[in-house]
C-alpha positions as CSV (number, residue, x, y, z in Angstrom):
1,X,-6.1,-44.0,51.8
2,X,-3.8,-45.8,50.0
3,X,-3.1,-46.5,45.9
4,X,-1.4,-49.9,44.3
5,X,-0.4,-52.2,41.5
6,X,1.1,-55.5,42.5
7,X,2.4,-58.0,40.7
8,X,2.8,-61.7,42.0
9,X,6.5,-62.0,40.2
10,X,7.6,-59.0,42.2
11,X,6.7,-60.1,45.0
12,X,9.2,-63.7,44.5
13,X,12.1,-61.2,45.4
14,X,11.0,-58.1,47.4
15,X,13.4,-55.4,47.0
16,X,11.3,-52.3,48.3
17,X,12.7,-49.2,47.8
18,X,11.5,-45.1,47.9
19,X,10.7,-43.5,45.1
20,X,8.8,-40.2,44.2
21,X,6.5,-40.3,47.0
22,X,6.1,-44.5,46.3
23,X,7.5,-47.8,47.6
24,X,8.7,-49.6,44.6
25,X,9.8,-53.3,44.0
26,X,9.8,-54.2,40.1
27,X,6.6,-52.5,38.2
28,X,5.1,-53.0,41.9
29,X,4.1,-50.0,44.0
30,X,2.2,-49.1,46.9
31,X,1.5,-44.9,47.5
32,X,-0.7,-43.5,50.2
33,X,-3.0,-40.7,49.7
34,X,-1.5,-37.5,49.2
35,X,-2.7,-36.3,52.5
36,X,0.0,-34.7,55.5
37,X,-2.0,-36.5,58.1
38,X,-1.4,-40.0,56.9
39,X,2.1,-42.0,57.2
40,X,2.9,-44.8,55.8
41,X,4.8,-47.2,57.8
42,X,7.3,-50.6,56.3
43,X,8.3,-53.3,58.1
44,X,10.4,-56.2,56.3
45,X,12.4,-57.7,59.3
46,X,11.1,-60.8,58.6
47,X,11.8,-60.9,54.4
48,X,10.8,-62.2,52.3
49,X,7.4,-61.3,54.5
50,X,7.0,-57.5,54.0
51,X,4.4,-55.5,56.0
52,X,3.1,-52.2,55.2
53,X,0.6,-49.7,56.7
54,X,-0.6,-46.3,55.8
55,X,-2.5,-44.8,58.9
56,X,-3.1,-42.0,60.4
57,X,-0.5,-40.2,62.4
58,X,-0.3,-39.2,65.9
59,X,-3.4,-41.4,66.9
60,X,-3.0,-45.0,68.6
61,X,-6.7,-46.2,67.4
62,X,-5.9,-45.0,63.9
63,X,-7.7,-45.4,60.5
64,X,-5.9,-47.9,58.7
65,X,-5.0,-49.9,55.6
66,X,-2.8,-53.2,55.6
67,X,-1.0,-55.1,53.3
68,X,1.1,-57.9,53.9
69,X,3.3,-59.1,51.0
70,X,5.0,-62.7,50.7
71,X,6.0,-64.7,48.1
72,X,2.6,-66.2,46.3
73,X,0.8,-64.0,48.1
74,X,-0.7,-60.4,49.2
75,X,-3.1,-60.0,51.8
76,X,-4.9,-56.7,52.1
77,X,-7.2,-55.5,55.8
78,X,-8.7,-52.3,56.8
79,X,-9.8,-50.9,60.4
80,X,-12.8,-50.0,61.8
81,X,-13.5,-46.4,60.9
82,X,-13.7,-46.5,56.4
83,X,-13.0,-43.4,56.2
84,X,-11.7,-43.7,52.6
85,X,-13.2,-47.2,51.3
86,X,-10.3,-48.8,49.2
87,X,-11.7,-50.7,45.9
88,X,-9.8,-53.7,44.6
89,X,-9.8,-55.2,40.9
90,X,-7.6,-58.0,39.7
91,X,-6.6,-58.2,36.2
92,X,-4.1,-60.5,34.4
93,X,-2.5,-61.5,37.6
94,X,-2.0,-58.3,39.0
95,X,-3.9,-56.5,42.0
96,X,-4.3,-52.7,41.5
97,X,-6.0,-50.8,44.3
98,X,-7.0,-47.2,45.0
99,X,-9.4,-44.7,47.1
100,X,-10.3,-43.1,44.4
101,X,-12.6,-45.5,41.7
102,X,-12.0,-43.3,39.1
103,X,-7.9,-43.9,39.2
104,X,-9.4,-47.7,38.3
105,X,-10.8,-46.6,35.3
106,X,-8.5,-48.6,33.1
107,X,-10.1,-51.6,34.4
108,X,-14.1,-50.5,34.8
109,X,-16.5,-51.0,32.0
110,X,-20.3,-49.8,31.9
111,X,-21.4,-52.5,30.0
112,X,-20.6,-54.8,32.8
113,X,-22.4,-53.5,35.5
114,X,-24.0,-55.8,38.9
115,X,-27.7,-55.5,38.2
116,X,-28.4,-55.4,42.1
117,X,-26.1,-52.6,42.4
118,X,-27.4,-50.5,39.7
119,X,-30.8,-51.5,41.6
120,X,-29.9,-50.2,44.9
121,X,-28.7,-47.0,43.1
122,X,-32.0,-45.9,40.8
123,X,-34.6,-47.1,44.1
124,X,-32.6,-45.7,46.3
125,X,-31.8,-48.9,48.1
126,X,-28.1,-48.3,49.2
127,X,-26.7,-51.5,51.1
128,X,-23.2,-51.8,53.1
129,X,-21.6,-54.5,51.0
130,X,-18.2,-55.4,49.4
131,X,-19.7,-55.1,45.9
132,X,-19.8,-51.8,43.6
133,X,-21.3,-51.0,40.6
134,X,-18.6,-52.9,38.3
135,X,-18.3,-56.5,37.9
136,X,-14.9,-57.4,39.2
137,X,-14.3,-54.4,41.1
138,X,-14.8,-54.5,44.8
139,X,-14.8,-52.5,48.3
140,X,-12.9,-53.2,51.4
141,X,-15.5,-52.6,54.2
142,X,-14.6,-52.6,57.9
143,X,-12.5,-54.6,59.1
144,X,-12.6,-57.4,55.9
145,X,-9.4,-58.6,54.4
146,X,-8.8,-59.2,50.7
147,X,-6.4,-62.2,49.6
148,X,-4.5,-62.1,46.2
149,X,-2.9,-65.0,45.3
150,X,-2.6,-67.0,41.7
151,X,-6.2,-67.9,41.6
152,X,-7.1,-64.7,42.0
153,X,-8.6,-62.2,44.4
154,X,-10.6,-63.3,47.6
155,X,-12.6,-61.1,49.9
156,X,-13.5,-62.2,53.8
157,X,-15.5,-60.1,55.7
158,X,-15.0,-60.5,59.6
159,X,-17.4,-61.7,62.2
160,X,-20.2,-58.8,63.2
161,X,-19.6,-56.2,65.2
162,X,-20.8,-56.5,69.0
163,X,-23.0,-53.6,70.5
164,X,-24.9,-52.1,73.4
165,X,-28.7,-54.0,72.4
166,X,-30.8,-51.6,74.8
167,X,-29.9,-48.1,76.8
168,X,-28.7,-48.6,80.5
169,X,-30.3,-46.4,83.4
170,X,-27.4,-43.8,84.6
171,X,-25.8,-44.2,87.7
172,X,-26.7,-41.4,90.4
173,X,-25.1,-38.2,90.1
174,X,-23.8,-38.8,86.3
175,X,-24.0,-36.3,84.1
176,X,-23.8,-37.1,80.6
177,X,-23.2,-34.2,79.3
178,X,-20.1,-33.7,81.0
179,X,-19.1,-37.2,80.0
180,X,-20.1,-36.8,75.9
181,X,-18.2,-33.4,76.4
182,X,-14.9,-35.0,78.0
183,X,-15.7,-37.8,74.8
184,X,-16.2,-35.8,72.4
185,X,-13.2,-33.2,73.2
186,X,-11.1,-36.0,73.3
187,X,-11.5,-37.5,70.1
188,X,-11.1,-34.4,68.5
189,X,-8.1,-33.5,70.6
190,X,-6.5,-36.4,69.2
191,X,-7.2,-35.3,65.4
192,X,-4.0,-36.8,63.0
193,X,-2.8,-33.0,62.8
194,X,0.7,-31.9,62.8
195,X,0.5,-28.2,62.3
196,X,-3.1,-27.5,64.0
197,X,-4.8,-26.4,61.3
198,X,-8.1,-27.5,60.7
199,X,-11.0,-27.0,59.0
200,X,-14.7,-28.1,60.3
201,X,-18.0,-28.3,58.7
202,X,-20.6,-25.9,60.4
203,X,-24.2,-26.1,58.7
204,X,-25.4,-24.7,61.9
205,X,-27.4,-27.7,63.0
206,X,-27.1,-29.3,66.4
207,X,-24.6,-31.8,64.9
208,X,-22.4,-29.7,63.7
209,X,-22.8,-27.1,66.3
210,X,-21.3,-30.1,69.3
211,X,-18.4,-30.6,67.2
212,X,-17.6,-26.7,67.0
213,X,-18.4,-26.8,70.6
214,X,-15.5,-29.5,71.2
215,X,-13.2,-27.9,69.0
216,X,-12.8,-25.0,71.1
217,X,-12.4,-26.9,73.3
218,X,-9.5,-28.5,72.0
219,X,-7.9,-24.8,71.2
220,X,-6.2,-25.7,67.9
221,X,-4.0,-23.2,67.0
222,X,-5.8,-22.0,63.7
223,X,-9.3,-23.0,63.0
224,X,-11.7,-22.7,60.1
225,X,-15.6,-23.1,59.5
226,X,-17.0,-24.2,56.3
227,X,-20.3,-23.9,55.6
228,X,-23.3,-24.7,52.7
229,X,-26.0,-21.9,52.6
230,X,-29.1,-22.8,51.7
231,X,-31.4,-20.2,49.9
232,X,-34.9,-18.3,50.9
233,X,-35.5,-17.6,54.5
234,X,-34.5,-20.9,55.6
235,X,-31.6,-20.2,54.6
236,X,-31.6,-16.8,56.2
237,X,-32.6,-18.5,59.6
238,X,-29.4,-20.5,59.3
239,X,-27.2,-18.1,58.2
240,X,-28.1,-16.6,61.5
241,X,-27.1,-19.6,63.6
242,X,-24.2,-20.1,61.6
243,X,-22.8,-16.1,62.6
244,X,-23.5,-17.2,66.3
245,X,-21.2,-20.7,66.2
246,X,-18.9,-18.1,64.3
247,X,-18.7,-15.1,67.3
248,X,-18.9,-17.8,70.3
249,X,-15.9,-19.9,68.9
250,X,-14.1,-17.1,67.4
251,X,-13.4,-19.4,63.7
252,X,-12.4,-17.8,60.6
253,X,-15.2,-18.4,58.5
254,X,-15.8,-19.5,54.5
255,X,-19.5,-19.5,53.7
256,X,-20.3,-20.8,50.2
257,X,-23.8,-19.9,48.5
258,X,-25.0,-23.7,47.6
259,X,-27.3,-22.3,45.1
260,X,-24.6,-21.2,43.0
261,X,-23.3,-24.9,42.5
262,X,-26.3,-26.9,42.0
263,X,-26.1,-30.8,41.0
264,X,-24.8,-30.3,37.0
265,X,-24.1,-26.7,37.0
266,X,-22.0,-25.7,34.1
267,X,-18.3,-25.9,35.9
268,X,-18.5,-28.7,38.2
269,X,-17.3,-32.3,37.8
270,X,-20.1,-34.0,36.2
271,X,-21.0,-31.0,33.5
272,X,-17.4,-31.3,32.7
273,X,-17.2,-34.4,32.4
274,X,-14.4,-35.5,34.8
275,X,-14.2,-38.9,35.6
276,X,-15.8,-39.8,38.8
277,X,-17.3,-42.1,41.1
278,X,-20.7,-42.6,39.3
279,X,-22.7,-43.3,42.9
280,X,-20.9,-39.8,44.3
281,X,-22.8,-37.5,46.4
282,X,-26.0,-35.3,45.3
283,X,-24.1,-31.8,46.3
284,X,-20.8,-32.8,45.0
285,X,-20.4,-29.6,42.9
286,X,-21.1,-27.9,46.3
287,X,-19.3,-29.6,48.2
288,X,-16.3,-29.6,45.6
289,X,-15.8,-25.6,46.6
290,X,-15.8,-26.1,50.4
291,X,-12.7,-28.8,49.9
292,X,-11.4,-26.4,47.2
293,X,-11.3,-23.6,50.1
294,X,-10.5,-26.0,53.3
295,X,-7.1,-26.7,51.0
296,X,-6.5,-22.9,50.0
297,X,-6.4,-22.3,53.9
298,X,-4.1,-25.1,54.4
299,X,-6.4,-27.2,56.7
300,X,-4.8,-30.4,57.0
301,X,-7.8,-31.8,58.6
302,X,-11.2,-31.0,58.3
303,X,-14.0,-32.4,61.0
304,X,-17.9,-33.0,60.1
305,X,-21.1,-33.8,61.8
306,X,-21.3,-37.3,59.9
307,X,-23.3,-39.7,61.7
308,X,-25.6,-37.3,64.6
309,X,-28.8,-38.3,63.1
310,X,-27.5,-42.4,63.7
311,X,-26.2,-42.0,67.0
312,X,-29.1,-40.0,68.2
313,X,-31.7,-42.7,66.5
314,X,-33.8,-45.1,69.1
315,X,-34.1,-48.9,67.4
316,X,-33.4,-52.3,67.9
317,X,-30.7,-54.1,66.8
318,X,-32.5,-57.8,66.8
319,X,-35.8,-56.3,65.0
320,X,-35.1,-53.5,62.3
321,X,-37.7,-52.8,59.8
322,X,-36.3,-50.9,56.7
323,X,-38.8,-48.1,55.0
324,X,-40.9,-49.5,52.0
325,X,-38.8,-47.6,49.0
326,X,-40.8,-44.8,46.6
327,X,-42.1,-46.2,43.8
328,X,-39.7,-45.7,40.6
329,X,-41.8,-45.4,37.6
330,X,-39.0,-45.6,34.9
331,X,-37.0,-48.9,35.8
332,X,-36.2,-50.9,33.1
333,X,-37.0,-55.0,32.7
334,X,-33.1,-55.9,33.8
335,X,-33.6,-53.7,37.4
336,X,-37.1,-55.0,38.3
337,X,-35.7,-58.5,37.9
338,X,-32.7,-57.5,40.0
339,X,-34.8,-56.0,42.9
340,X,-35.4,-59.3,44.3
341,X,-31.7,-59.5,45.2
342,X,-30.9,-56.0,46.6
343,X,-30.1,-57.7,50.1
344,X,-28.2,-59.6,49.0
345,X,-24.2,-60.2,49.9
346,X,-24.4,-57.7,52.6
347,X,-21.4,-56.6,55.1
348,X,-21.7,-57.4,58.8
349,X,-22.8,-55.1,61.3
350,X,-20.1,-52.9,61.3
351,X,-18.4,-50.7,64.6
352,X,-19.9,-47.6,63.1
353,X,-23.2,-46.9,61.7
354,X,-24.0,-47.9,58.4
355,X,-25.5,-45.2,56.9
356,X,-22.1,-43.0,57.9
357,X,-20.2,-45.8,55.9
358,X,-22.1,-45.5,53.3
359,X,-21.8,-41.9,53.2
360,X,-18.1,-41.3,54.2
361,X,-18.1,-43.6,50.4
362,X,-19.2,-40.9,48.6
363,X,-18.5,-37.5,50.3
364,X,-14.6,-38.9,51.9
365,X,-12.6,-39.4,48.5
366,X,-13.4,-35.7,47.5
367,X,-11.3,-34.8,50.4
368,X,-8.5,-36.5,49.7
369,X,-8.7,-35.7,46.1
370,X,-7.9,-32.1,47.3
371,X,-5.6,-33.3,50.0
372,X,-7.5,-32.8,53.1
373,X,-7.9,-35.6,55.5
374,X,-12.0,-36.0,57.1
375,X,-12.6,-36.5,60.8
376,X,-16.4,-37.3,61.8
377,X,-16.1,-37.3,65.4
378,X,-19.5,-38.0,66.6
379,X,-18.9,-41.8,65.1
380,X,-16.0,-42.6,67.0
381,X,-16.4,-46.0,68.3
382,X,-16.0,-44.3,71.8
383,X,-18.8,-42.1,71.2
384,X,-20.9,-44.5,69.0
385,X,-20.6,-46.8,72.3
386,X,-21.5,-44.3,74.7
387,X,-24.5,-43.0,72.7
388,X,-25.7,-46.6,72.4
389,X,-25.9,-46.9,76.4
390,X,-28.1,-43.7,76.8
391,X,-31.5,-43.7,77.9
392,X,-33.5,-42.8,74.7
393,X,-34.9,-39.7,76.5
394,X,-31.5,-37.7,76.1
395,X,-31.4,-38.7,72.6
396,X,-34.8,-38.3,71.2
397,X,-35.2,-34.7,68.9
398,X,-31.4,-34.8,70.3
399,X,-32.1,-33.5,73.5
400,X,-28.2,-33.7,74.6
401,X,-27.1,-32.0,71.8
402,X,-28.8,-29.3,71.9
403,X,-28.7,-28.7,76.0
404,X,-25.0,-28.6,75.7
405,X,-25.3,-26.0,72.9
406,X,-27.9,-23.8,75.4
407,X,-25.3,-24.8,78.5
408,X,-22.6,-23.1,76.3
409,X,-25.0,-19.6,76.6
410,X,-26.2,-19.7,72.9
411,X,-29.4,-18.8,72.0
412,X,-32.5,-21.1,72.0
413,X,-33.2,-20.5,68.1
414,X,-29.4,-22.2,68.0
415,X,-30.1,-25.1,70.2
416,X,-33.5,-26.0,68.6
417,X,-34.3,-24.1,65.8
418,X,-37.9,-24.3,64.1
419,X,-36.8,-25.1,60.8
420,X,-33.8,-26.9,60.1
421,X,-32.0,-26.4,57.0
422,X,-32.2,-28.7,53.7
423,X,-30.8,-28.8,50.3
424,X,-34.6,-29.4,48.5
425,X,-34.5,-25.4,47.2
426,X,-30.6,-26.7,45.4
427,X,-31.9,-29.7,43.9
428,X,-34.7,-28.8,42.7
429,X,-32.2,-25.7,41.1
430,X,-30.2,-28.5,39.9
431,X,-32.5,-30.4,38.4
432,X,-34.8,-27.9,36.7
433,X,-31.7,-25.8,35.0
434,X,-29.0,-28.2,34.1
435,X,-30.7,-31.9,34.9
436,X,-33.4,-31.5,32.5
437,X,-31.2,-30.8,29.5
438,X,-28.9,-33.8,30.5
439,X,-32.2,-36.0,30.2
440,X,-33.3,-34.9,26.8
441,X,-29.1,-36.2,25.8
442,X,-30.5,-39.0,27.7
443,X,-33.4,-39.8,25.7
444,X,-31.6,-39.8,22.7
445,X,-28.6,-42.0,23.9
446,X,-28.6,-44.0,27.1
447,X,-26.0,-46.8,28.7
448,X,-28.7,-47.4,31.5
449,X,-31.2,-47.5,28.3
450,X,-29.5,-49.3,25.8
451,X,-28.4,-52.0,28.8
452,X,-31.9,-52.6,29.8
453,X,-31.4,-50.6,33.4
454,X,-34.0,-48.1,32.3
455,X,-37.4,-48.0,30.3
456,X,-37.1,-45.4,27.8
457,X,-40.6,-44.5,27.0
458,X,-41.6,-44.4,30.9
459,X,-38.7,-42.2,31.2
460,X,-39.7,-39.5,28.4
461,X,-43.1,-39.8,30.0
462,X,-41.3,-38.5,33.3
463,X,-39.4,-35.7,31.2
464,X,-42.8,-34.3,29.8
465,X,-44.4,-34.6,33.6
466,X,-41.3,-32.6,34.9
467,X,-42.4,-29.5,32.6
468,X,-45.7,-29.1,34.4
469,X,-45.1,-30.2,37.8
470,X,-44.2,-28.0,40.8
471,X,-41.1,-29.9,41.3
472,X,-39.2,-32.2,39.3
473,X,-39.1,-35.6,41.1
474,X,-35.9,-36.2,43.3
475,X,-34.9,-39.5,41.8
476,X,-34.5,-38.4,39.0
477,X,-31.2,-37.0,40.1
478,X,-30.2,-40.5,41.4
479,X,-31.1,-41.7,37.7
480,X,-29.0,-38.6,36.0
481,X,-26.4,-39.0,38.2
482,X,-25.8,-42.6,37.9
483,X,-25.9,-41.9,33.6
484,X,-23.5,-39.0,33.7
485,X,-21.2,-40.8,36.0
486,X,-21.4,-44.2,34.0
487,X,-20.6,-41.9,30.7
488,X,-17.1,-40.2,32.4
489,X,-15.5,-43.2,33.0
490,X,-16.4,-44.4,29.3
C-alpha cells in the first residue's frame, strides 16, 4: 500500500517534508498507494526517530504498513490482513519498495530467477513465503518486519499465528446465523470508505451472495455489483442467480462477458506487453475490466468473497496432508532439481488463511493499480475466528451460507445451486486462440528454455498434443504466463 526509495545518508538528518503527493527528505521518499481509503500518518516527535504509517482510514484494526526511520537504520512491518503484499529490494545501499513488482523493474532480472520459486510456479506448488521469483527481491508477509541497515536488508518473520485447533459445541439457544450475520455486517459496516461508495464482487455463488447479503445490510449510500459471466448454460444458470442478488439488494449492476477477455486476448496486459507481475492471476484480462468499471463508477472500495471456500473447509491444523501435484511433463533439468526444495523457507501460520494470501498477491495490486481499495470480508480475523469454532456440520457444502441466503426469502436454485460456475469454458478460450500462438514464439525463443526452467522438445511435444486433444492442458497457462510475464519486465 505504500511505494519507497531510501537512502541511508538521508536518513543522518531527517528533514521530511510534503511534496506532490510524497514525503521527501534528500532523494528519499515514501508515497502510499494512490487509493482515497488509505492515509498516511507521520510522527517525528522524537527526531531524529521518524515513524510513518499508511493505513486504512476510519477503521481501528486497520491494514497497515510501518516504517520507522533513524539514523543507520530503517525498519519496515506489516499487519495481519496483506491485502497489498509490499516487495523489498536493496541495491547499492538504498531500500526501494512498492505494491506493485513491476514499479521494481529497474532492479529485477530474469536471468536471476529462485529455482524453487520458478518450481512452485510451473507445478503449481504455490507456498506462503517471503521469497518471489527474483533473487534479491522479497515479500513482506503478515506481520514480518524487514531491517535495512549498512549490511544490507534483513527479513524476520514473527512467531505463528495461534488458532481455534477443533470446533466447539454451541451453547443452548445460540444461533449462529444471527451471530455470523451481526459479524459479518459489522466488518463491512466498518469498510475504510469516506463517501459510501462501493463496489462488490457478485459471481452469484454462496460466497459472494453473504457479502451482498451484509452489505445491505450496512445500507451504503451507493452500491455497485460487479460480476464475471461465464459462458453456455452454466453461465445462463448463473446469470439467473446473479439478476436475483441484483432485485433483492436493489445494486446497480456491471456484468462483464468473461469470454470476451480470455487469458492473452489481443488488448489485455500480457498481449500488450505491459509490464506485470509475472505470477498474476489466470483472469487478469477479465478481471482488468471489472476494476476498469468499479473506478469509472467511483467505488472507492470494492468487497469480494476471498476466502469462503477456506473458512468453510473442515481440517486439522496439527496434521495437514497437501494434494500430490499433477504431473508436469515439460520441466526442464534446473526445476526437477529444485522440486526437492519447494517447502522450503516458508512463512508462519498466518491470522488469515493461506491460500487468501496468496491470492489477495495476485488479484489485490490490480486494484490499486486502478485506484480502488479491496475488502474480503469473510477473512476478517473476527470472522476467520468464529468460523474456526463452528461445529463442522454448519460448514460442510456451506450449509450456513446458504441457510442465511434461503432465510433472506431467495430461491433454493440461489442458496444451492446444482452447478456452480467456473472459468474452464475461458481458459480453455484463452488458451486455444491466443495461448497457442504465444507457444510456437515460445518454441522458437524461451527465457524459461534458454535458462534450463523448461525442456524444449517435451514442450513442442505438448504443442503438437494440444492440436488434437479436446482441451489444451491447464498448465500450460501457468507455463505461458510465467514466459510472457518474465518477457515484460525484460
Amino acid at each position: 500500500m505504500l511505494s519507497m526509495r531510501l537512502r541511508l545518508c538521508d536518513l543522518q538528518k531527517p528533514e521530511w517534508r510534503p511534496q506532490g503527493g510524497r514525503w521527501v527528505n534528500g532523494k528519499s521518499w515514501i508515497e502510499p498507494a494512490n487509493v482515497p481509503t488509505l492515509a498516511m500518518e507521520i510522527n517525528d516527535d522524537q527526531a531524529p526517530r521518524v515513524r510513518v504509517r499508511v493505513r486504512e482510514c476510519k477503521r481501528d484494526d486497520a491494514d497497515f504498513i510501518t516504517v520507522v526511520m533513524e539514523p543507520g537504520e530503517a525498519r519496515v512491518s506489516a499487519g495481519v490482513f496483506g491485502t497489498a503484499p509490499l516487495f523489498l529490494v536493496e541495491k547499492g545501499g538504498e531500500l526501494h519498495a512498492s505494491w506493485d513488482l513491476a514499479a521494481l523493474q529497474p532492479h529485477l532480472r530474469a536471468d536471476r530467477l529462485v529455482p524453487r520459486v520458478v518450481a512452485r510456479t510451473l507445478t503449481r506448488q504455490h507456498r506462503y513465503t517471503s521469497e518471489t521469483l527474483f533473487e534479491g527481491v522479497y515479500r513482506l508477509t503478515e506481520r514480518a518486519s524487514a531491517t535495512f541497515t549498512a549490511s544490507g536488508l534483513g527479513l524476520r518473520y514473527p512467531e505463528p499465528a495461534e488458532h481455534v485447533l477443533e470446533p466447539r459445541s454451541l451453547r443452548p439457544g445460540v444461533d449462529p446465523l444471527a451471530a455470523l450475520d451481526d459479524l459479518l455486517t459489522g466488518v463491512i459496516r466498518d469498510a475504510p470508505t469516506v463517501t459510501g461508495c462501493v463496489g462488490v464482487e457478485l459471481s452469484g455463488g454462496a460466497d459472494s451472495g453473504n457479502v451482498v447479503l451484509a452489505i445491505k445490510a450496512a445500507r451504503f449510500p451507493q452500491v455497485h455489483s460487479f460480476g464475471l459471466l461465464v459462458g453456455g448454460n452454466t453461465g445462463m444458470q448463473q446469470r439467473e442467480r446473479r439478476r436475483a442478488f441484483v432485485e433483492h439488494c436493489g445494486f446497480r449492476d456491471t456484468p462483464v462477458p468473461a469470454m470476451q477477455h480470455p487469458p492473452f486476448c489481443p488488448g489485455g496486459v500480457r498481449a500488450l506487453r505491459k509490464p506485470h507481475d509475472p505470477a498474476g492471476a489466470f483472469y487478469q484480462e477479465a478481471f482488468d475490466v471489472v476494476r476498469e468499471q468499479a473506478f469509472a463508477r467511483r467505488c472507492e472500495v470494492i468487497f469480494t468473497g476471498s476466502g469462503g471456500d477456506e473458512i468453510n473447509a473442515h481440517h486439522s491444523r496439527t496434521d495437514v496432508e497437501l494434494p500430490a501435484p499433477e504431473p508436469v511433463p515439460w520441466l526442464g533439468p534446473k526445476t526437477v532439481r529444485a522440486l526437492a526444495e519447494v517447502n522450503d523457507h516458508l512463512a508462519p501460520i498466518p491470522v488469515l488463511p493461506v491460500p487468501t494470501l496468496m491470492a489477495f498477491g495476485m488479484h489485490n495490486p490490480g486494484f490499486l493499480r486502478a485506484g480502488v481499495w479491496p475488502v474480503s470480508p469473510l477473512v476478517h480475523p473476527r470472522i476467520v475466528r468464529f468460523m474456526e469454532q463452528l461445529p463442522h456440520d454448519y460448514k460442510r457444502g456451506k450449509a450456513l451460507f446458504r441457510e442465511r441466503i434461503r432465510r433472506a426469502g431467495l430461491p433454493e436454485s440461489v442458496a444451492a445451486p446444482a452447478e456452480p460456475e467456473n472459468f474452464l469454458a475461458v481458459l480453455e478460450k484463452g488458451l486455444r486462440t491466443y495461448g497457442l500462438p504465444v507457444l510456437d514464439d515460445m518454441l522458437k525463443e524461451s527465457v524459461l528454455v534458454d535458462l534450463g526452467y523448461v525442456d524444449g522438445k517435451a514442450l513442442g511435444q505438448a504443442r503438437k498434443e494440444a492440436d488434437t486433444a479436446l482441451t489444451v492442458p491447464d498448465l500450460l497457462c501457468d507455463l505461458l504466463a510465467l514466459e510472457v510475464g518474465l518477457r515484460s519486465l525484460m
